[in-house]
ZAFILO-997876 format. One record per residue (C-alpha): y, x, z; residue number from 0; chain. Coordinates in steps of 0.2 Angstrom, whole numbers. Example, Ala and Ser with C-alpha at 12.3 -4.5 7.8 and 13.67 -1.06 7.14 Angstrom:
<nodes>
node py=-22 | px=62 | pz=39 | i=0 | ch=A
node py=-5 | px=68 | pz=36 | i=1 | ch=A
</nodes>
This chain:
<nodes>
node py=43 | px=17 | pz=22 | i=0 | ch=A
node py=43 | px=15 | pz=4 | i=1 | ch=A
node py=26 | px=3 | pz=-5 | i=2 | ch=A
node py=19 | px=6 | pz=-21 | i=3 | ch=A
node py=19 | px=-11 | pz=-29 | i=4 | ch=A
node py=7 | px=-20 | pz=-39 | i=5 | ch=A
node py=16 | px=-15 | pz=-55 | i=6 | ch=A
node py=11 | px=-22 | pz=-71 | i=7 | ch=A
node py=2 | px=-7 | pz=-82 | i=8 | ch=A
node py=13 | px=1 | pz=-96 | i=9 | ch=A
node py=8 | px=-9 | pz=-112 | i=10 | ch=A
node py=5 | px=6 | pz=-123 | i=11 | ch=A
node py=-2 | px=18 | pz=-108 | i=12 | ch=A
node py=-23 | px=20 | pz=-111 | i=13 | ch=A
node py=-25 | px=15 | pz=-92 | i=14 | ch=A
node py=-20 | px=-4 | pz=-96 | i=15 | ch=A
node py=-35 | px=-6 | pz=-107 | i=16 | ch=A
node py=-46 | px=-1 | pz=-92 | i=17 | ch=A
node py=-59 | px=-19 | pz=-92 | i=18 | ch=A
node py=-72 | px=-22 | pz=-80 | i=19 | ch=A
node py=-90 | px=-23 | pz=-85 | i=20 | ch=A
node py=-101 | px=-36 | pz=-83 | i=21 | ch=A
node py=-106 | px=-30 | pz=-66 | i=22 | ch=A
node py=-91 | px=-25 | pz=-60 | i=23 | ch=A
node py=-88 | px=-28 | pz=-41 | i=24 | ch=A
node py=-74 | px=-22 | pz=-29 | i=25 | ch=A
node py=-78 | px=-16 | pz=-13 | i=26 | ch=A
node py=-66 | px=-14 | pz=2 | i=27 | ch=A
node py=-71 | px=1 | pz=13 | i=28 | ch=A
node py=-65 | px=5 | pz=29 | i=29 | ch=A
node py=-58 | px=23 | pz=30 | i=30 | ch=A
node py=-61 | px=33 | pz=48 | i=31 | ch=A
node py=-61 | px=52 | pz=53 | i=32 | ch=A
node py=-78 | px=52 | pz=52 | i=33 | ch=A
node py=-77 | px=43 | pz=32 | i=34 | ch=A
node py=-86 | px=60 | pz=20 | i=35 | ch=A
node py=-71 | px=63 | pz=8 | i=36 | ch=A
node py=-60 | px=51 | pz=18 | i=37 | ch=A
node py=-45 | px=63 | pz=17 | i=38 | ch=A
node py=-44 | px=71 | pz=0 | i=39 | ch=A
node py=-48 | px=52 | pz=-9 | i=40 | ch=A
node py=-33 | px=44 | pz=-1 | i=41 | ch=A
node py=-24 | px=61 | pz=-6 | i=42 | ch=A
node py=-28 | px=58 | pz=-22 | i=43 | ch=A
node py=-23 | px=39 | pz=-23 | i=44 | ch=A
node py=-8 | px=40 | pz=-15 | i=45 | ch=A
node py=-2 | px=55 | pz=-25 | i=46 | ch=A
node py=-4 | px=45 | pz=-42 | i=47 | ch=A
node py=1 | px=29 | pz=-39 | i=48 | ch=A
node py=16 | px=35 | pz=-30 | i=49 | ch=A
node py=21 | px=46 | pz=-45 | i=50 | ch=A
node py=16 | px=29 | pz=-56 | i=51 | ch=A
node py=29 | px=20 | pz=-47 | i=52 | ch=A
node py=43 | px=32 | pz=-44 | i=53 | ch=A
node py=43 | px=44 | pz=-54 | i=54 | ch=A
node py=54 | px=38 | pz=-69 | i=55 | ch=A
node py=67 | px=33 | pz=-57 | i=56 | ch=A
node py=68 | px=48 | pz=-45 | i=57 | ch=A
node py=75 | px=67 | pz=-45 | i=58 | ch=A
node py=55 | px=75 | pz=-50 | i=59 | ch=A
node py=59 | px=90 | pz=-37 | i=60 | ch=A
node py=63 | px=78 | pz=-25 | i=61 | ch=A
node py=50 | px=68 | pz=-31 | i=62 | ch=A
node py=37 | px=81 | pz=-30 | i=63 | ch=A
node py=42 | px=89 | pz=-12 | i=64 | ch=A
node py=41 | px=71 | pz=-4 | i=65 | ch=A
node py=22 | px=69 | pz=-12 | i=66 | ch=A
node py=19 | px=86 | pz=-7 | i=67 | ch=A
node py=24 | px=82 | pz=12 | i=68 | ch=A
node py=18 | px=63 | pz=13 | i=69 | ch=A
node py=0 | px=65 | pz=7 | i=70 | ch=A
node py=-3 | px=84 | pz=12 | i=71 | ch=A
node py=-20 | px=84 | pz=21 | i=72 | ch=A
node py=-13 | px=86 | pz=37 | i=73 | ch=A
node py=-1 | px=72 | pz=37 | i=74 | ch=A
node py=-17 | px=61 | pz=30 | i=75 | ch=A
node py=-28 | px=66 | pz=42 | i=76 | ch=A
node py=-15 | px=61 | pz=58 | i=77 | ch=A
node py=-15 | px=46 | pz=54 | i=78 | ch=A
node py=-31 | px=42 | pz=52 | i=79 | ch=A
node py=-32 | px=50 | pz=69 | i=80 | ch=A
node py=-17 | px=37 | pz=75 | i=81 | ch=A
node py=-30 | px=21 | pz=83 | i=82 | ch=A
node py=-15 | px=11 | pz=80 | i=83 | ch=A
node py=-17 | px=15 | pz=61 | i=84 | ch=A
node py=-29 | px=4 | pz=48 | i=85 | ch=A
node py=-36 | px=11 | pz=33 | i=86 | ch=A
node py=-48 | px=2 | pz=20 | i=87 | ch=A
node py=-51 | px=9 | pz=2 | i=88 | ch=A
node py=-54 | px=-2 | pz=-13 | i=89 | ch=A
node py=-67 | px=4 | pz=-24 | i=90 | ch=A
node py=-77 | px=-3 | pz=-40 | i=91 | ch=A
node py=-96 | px=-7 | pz=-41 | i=92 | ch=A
node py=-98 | px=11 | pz=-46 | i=93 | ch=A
node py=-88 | px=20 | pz=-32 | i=94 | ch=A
node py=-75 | px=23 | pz=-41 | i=95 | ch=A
node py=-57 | px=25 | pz=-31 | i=96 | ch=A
node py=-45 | px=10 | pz=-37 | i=97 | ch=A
node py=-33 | px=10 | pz=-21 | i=98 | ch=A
node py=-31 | px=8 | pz=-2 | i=99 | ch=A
node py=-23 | px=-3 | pz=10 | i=100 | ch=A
node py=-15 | px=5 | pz=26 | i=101 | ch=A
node py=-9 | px=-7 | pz=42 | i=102 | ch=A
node py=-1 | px=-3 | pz=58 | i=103 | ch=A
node py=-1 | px=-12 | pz=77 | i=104 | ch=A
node py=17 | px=-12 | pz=85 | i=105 | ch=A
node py=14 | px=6 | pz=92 | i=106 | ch=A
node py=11 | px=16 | pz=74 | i=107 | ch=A
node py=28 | px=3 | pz=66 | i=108 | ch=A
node py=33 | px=13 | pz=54 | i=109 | ch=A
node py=51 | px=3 | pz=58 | i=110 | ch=A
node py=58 | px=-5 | pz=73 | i=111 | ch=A
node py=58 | px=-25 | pz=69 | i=112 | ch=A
node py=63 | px=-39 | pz=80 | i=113 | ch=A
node py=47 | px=-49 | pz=75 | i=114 | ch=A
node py=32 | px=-54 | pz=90 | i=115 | ch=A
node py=12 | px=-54 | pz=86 | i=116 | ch=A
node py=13 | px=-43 | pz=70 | i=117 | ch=A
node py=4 | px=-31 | pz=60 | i=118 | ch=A
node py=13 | px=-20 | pz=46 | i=119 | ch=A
node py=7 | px=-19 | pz=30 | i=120 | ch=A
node py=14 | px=1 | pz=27 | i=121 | ch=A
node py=5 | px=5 | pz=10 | i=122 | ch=A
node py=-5 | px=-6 | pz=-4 | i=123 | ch=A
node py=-7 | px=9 | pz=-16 | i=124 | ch=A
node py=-17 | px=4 | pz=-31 | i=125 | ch=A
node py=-21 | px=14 | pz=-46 | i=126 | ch=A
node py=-14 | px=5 | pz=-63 | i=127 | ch=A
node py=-28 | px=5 | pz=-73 | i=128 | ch=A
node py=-35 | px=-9 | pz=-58 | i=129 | ch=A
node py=-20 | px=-18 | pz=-59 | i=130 | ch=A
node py=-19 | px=-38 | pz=-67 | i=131 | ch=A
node py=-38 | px=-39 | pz=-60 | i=132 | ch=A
node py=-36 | px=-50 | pz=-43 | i=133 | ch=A
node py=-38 | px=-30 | pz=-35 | i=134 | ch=A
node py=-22 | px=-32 | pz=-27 | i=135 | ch=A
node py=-25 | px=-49 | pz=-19 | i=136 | ch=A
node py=-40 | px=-42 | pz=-11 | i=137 | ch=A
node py=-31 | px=-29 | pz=-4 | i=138 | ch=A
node py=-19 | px=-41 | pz=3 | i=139 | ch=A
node py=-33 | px=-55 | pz=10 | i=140 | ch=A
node py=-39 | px=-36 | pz=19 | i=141 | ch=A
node py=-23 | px=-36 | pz=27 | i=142 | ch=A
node py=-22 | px=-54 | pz=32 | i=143 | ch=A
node py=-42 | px=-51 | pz=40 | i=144 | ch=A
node py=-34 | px=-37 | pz=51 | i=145 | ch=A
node py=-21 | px=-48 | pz=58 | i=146 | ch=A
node py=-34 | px=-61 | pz=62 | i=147 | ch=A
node py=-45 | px=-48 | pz=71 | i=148 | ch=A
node py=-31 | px=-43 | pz=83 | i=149 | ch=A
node py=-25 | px=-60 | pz=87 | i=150 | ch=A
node py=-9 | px=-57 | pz=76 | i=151 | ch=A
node py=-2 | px=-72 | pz=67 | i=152 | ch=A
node py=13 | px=-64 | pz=55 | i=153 | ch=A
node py=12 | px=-47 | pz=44 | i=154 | ch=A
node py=28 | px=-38 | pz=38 | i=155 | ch=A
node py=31 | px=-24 | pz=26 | i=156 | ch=A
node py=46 | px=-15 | pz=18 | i=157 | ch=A
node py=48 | px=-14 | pz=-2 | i=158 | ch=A
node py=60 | px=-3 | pz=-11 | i=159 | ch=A
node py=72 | px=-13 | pz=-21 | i=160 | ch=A
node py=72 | px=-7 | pz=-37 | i=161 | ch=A
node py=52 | px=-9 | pz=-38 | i=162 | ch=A
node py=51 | px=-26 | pz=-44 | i=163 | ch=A
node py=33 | px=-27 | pz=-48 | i=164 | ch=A
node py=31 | px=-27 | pz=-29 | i=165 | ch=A
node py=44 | px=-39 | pz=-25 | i=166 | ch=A
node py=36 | px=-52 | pz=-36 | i=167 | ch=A
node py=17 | px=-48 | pz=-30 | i=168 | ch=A
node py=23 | px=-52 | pz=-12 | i=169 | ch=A
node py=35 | px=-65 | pz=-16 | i=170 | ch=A
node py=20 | px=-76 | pz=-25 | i=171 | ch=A
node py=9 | px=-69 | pz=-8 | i=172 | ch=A
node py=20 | px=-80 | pz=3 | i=173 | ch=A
node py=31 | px=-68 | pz=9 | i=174 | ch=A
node py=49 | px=-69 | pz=13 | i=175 | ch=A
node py=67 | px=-57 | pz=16 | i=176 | ch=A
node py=71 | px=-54 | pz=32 | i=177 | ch=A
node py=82 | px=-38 | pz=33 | i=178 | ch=A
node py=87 | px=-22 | pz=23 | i=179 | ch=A
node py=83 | px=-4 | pz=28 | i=180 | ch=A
node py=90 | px=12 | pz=22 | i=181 | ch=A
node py=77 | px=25 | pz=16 | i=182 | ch=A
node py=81 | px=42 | pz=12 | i=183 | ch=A
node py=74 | px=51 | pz=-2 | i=184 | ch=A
node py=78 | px=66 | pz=-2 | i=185 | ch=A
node py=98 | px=67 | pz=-3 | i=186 | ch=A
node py=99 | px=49 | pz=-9 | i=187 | ch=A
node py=100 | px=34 | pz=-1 | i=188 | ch=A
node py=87 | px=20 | pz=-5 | i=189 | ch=A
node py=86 | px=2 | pz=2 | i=190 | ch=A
node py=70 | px=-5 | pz=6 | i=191 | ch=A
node py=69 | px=-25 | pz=8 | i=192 | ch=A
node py=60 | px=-30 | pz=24 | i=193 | ch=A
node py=47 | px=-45 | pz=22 | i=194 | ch=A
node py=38 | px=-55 | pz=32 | i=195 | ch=A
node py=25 | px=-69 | pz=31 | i=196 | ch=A
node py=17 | px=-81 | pz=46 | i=197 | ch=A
node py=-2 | px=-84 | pz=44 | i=198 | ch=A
node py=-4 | px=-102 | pz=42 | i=199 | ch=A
node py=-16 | px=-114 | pz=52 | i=200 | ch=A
node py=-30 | px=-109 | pz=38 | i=201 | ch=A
node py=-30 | px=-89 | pz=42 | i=202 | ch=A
</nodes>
């Protein structure tokens, strides 16, 4: 259940002096079966931002066979198939590919939490270069939209511990601990930090 934070970009890393034009806009698309290109473009995101996030603090064989498993095209293309499952890609005004949110209904959890009237934020995968741009808050107001259409009024999500970025992005987002859960990479044992947040009177 692991997320791909919003981590700041590496300062001397080419990708963090990515700038939007003048005309830049972000667009959030939703994703179906029927989407031309659905699968391989949210191949392709996951596979990068994943590797961003983990990759200096993980085995790289191990590393490597769970990206191989969690975004092969199959795998991709069963849960889009799953109605339970919500995908929306984030693109700029020129259709370029900058990330995607996926959320679940109780039936397609991806862990079993005691919370009522929920919606799960499983993955806000977004590619570096975008980050530091307000790309990630869209992604997260997305998430809070989906609630409201399906008469939810809290969202949850689990964070891996060590990914700090992320901890802080949903911290300042409003959300809060509620419980630990023990991920396995591999052969090693990870914790991911459970968090939730209630929609307020507003949302």
């Amino acid at each position: 259940m692991k997320q791909v934070g919003l981590l700041p970009p590496e300062p001397d890393s080419p990708e963090s002096h990515y700038t939007a034009p003048m005309s830049f806009l972000f667009q959030v698309i939703p994703v179906t079966p029927a989407t031309p290109d659905g699968v391989p473009r949210l191949q392709a995101i996951g596979r990068e931002t994943f590797v961003q996030t983990f990759a200096q603090n993980n085995d790289p064989d191990e590393l490597a066979r769970y990206v191989a498993e969690a975004f092969a095209a199959e795998q991709v293309q069963a849960e889009l198939a799953n109605p339970d499952s919500f995908f929306y890609l984030l693109t700029d005004g020129a259709g370029t590919d900058l990330g995607y949110l996926k959320v679940n209904l109780a039936p397609a959890f991806t862990e079993a939490v005691d919370l009522e009237n929920a919606l799960e934020v499983q993955r806000i995968y977004l590619l570096r270069a975008a980050q530091g741009q307000g790309a990630g808050r869209l992604l997260m107001d997305q998430a809070l939209a989906a609630a409201r259409e399906h008469g939810l009024s809290q969202l949850w999500l689990g964070v891996w511990e060590h990914n700090l970025g992320a901890l802080e992005f949903y911290r300042r987002s409003g959300f809060v601990p509620f419980g630990r859960h023990t991920f396995m990479f591999g052969q090693e044992a990870q914790t991911d930090v459970l968090m939730r947040r209630d929609l307020g009177p507003q949302e």
